[in-house]
N, C-alpha and C positions, 0 to 999 in steps of 0.2 A: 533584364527582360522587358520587354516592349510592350505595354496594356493598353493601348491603343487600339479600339475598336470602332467599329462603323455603326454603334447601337448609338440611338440620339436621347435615347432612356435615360434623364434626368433621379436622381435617386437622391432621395431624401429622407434626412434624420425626425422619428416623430417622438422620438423620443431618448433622453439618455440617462444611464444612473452613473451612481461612482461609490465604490467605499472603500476608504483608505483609512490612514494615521491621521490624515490632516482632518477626516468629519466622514460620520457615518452616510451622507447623503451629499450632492453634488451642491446645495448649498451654502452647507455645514464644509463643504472644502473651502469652498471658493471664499467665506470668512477667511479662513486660515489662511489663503494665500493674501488677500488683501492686509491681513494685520501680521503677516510675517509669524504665523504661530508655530513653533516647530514643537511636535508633539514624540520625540522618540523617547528611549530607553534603555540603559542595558541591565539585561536580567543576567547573573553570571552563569545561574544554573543552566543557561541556556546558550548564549554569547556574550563574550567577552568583552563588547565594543555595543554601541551605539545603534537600534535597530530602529522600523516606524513599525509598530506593532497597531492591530486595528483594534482599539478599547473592548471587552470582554463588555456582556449588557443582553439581554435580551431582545432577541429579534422580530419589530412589528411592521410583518410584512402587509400589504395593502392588498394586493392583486393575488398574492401567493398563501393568503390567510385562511383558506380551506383546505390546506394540505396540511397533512399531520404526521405527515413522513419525516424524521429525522434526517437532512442530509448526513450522508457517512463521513466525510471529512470537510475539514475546514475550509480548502479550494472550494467547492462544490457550495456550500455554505453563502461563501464572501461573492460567488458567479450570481447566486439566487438572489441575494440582497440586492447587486447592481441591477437583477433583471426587471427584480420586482418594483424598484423605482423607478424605473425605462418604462417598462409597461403602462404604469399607473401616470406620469407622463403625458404617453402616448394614448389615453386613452383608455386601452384596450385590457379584454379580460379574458381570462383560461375561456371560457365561452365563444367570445368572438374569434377567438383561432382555430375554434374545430370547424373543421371543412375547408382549411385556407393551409396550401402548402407555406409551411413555415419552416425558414433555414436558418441550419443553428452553426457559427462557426466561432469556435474559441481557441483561442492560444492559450499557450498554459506552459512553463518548462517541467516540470517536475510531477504538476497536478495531485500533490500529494503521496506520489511513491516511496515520499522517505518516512509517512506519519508510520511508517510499521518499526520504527526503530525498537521501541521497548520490545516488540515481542523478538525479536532476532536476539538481541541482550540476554533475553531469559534464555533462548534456547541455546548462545552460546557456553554460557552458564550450566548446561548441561540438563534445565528443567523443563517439563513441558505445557509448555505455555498455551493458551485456550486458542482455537483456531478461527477464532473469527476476524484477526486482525489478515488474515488470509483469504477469506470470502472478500473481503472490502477491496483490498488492492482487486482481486480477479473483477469487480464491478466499478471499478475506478473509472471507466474511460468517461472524461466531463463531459463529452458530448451527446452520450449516449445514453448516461444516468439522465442528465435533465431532459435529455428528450423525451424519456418515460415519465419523469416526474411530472413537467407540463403537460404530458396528454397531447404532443403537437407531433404533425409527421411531415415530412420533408429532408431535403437534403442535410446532412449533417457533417460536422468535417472536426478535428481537432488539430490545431498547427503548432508545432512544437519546433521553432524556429529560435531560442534563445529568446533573445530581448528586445527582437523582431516580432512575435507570434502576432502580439495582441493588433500589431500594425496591419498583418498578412493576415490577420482572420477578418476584419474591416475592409480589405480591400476583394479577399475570394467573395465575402458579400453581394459588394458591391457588383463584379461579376456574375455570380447568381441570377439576382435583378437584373441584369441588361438583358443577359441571355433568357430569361423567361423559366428558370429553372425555379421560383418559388415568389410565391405575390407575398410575404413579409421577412425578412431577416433579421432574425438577434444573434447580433456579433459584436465583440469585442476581445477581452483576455483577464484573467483571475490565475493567482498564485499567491500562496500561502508559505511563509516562513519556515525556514528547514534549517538544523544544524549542519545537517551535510551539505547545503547547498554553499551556508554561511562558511564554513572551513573552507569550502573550494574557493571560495572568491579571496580568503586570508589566503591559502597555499600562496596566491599569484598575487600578492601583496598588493592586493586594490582596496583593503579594508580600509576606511579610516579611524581613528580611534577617539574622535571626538566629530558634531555633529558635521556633515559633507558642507562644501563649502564649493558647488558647480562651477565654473570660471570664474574662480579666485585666485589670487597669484598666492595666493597660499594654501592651495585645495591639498588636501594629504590624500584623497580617494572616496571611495563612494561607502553608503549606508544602506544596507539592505532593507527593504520594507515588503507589506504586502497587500493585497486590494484586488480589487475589479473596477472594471470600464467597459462598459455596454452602451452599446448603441440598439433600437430600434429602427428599420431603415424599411423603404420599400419604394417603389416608383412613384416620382410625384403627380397628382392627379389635382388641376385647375380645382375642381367640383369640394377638397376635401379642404378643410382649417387650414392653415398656412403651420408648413414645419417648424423645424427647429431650426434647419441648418438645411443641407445638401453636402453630400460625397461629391467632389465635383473629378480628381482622378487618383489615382493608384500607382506608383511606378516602386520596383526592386532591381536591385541589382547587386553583384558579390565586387568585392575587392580583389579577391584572388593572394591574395597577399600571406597572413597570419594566420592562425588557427585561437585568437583572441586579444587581438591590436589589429584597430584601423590600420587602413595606409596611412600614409603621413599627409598625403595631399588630401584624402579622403577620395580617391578614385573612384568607388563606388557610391559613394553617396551621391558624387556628381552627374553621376548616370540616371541614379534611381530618381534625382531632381529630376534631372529632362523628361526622366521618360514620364513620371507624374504629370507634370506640365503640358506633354504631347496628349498625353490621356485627357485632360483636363480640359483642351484644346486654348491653353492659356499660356501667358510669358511672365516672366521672370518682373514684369510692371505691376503685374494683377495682385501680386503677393502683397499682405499690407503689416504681414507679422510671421515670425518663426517660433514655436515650440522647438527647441532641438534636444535632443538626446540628454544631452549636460549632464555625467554622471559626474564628475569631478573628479577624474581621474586625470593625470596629467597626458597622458597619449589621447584619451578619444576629445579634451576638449581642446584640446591644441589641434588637431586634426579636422573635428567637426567645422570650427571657425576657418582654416585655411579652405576648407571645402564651398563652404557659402562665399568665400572671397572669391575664388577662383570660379565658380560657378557666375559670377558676373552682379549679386544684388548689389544694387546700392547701400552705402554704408550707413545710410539713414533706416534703414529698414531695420525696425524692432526684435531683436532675437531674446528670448529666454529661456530660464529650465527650471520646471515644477519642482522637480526629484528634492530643493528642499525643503520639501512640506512634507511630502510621499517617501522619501527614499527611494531607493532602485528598486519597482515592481518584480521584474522580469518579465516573465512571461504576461503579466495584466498589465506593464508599463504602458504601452502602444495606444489599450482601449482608455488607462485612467490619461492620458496626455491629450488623445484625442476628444475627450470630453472637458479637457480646461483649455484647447484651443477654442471649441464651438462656443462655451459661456465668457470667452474675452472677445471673440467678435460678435457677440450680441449683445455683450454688458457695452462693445464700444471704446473702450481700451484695456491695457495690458497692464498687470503688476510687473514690477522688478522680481530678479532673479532670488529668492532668499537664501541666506547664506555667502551669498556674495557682494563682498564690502569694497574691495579692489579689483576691478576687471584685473586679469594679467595683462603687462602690457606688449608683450611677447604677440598679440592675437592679430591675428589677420583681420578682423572683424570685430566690430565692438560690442558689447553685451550689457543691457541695461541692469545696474546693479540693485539691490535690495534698498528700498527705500523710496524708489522712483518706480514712474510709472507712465504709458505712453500712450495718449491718445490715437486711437486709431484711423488713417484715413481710407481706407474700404472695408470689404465684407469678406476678403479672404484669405486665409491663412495656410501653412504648412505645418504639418506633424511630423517629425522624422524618429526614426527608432534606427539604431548600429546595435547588430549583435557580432556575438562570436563568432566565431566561421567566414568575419569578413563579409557577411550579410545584409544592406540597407536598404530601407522600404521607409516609403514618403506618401502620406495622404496628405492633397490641396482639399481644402474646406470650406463651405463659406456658411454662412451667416443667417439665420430664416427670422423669424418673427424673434423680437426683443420681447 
């Protein structure tokens, strides 16, 4: 799909959170990726393999510290945490957004449909189980809940796109804004750990059984994790602090291909480049680093890498993949990557891949591996997310105040 519009609407990050495995806060990540910390686990009573779980601990939120509402599930939970960082951030408080259209967009795959497990159990069991794990699902939808919890009104959207969402709710944002549809957007993506989500990715044997290893010539497959990544964003105005960063384009597009494997050439990613690029009104020179996908499975990163080759970057151009500090988000992958793209072109350069000791040499494209690290020569970046369904979505990025 083509995101290319006639709007000259500059939009900018004021702010971003993050909460993952690798650290409760986007600073507390960005340690982890710099010292290579990998923080997973496997709990058996839960999965049998290696997960990033986001440390248990009580949560002190800054901006969000006068609500006294229990979020209902843990998605919702982990969305509020990235928000309440983002806000605080950016300045801003529950106060300053009454009276200001605020658009809320999140990705999410699951958003918590599977926390009703126990009570299905019991009532398979033949017993009758208390109904409130029934009220919660019917009040689940995340974008709907927080937008009552903040007290904000405005456009609201939730994108369930696979391991695309968190990509595609950053980018309907960014459209928001251009089109005049809300003066601030909080977008990103939040997903929380599931048995059933976890089995499904064993069914189609992408587990790996020991920590993920993202373009390594000996990657066994990917490591579930779960988190949020938010952005604050809105039109940049000369008059106001200097941002974070800028959204600078958007581009999607499907593979047509699989129903959960890339193309081989990564056909669609190549599209969803351009069209980002076109949207961005930038080339393939502007780029000074790649976030990609990098789950460590052996189809998407063999595919991803022939994609960027065939896409025309030069091979000097820095590619990596967070996922081993984070594990595979899912649905919050998109927002927590696009928040460790913005703090490496403001930090100025780039960590190595962690988890990967031997690029494969099989790769179209080289991959800077765990241990190394690459000083950056500009201010902009790409974010890519590949989901299932043959779906990819690319945000170009750049850089605001260090």
């Amino acid at each position: 799909m083509d995101m290319s519009n006639n709007s000259l609407a500059k939009i900018s990050v004021r702010g971003y959170g993050c909460v993952t495995a690798a650290g409760r806060s986007c600073q507390s990540a960005w340690q982890s990726l710099l010292l290579g910390r990998v923080n997973n686990k496997t709990l058996p009573t839960f999965f049998p393999a290696p997960c990033f779980y986001v440390d248990e601990g009580e949560t002190s939120y800054q901006v969000l510290n006068s609500k006294r509402e229990k979020p209902h599930n843990r998605t919702i939970s982990l969305a509020l945490q990235a928000i309440d960082e983002a806000l605080a951030q950016a300045g801003l408080s529950l106060e300053e957004l009454q009276g200001k259209r605020v658009g809320l967009a999140l990705g999410t795959t699951v958003g918590s449909t599977f926390d009703d497990e126990s009570y299905y159990r019991t009532w398979e069991e033949g017993k009758n189980p208390e109904p409130g794990p029934i009220h919660q699902h019917l009040d689940n939808n995340l974008a709907a809940y927080i937008q009552r919890f903040l007290g904000i009104h405005g456009p609201r959207i939730v994108i369930t796109n696979a391991c695309a969402s968190g990509t595609d709710a950053i980018g309907m944002a960014k459209i928001w804004l251009e089109q005049g549809l809300c003066d601030i957007a909080i977008a990103g993506g939040a997903d929380a750990l599931s048995r059933i989500a976890c089995n499904g990715f064993k069914s189609l044997r992408l587990i790996s059984e020991t920590s993920c290893q993202p373009f390594d010539a000996e990657r066994q497959g990917l490591n579930l994790g779960e988190g949020a990544g938010i952005f604050v964003m809105e039109p940049y105005s000369a008059g106001k602090k200097a941002p974070l960063g800028f959204v600078r384009g958007y581009g999607v597009a499907g593979d047509a291909y699989h129903p959960t494997a890339p193309h081989p050439q990564g056909r669609g990613l190549q599209l969803a480049i351009a069209s980002a690029l076109k949207n961005a009104r930038l080339d393939l020179n502007n780029i000074s680093m790649i976030n990609a996908h990098g789950t460590g499975t052996a189809v998407n990163d063999q595919a991803e890498t022939q994609a960027i080759y065939q896409a025309g970057f030069s091979p000097s151009l820095p590619m990596v993949s967070t996922k081993g500090i984070t594990g595979h988000t899912l649905g919050a992958a998109g927002g927590v990557e696009a928040v460790f793209t913005l703090m490496s072109l403001n930090e100025g350069h780039l960590p190595g891949t962690v988890g990967c000791h031997s690029p494969d040499p099989l790769f179209a494209f080289p991959i800077i591996p765990e241990g190394e690290e690459r000083a950056l020569l500009g201010r902009i970046g790409m974010s890519q997310s590949l989901a299932f369904g043959g779906s990819n979505s690319v945000l170009i990025l750049e850089g605001g105040r260090i």
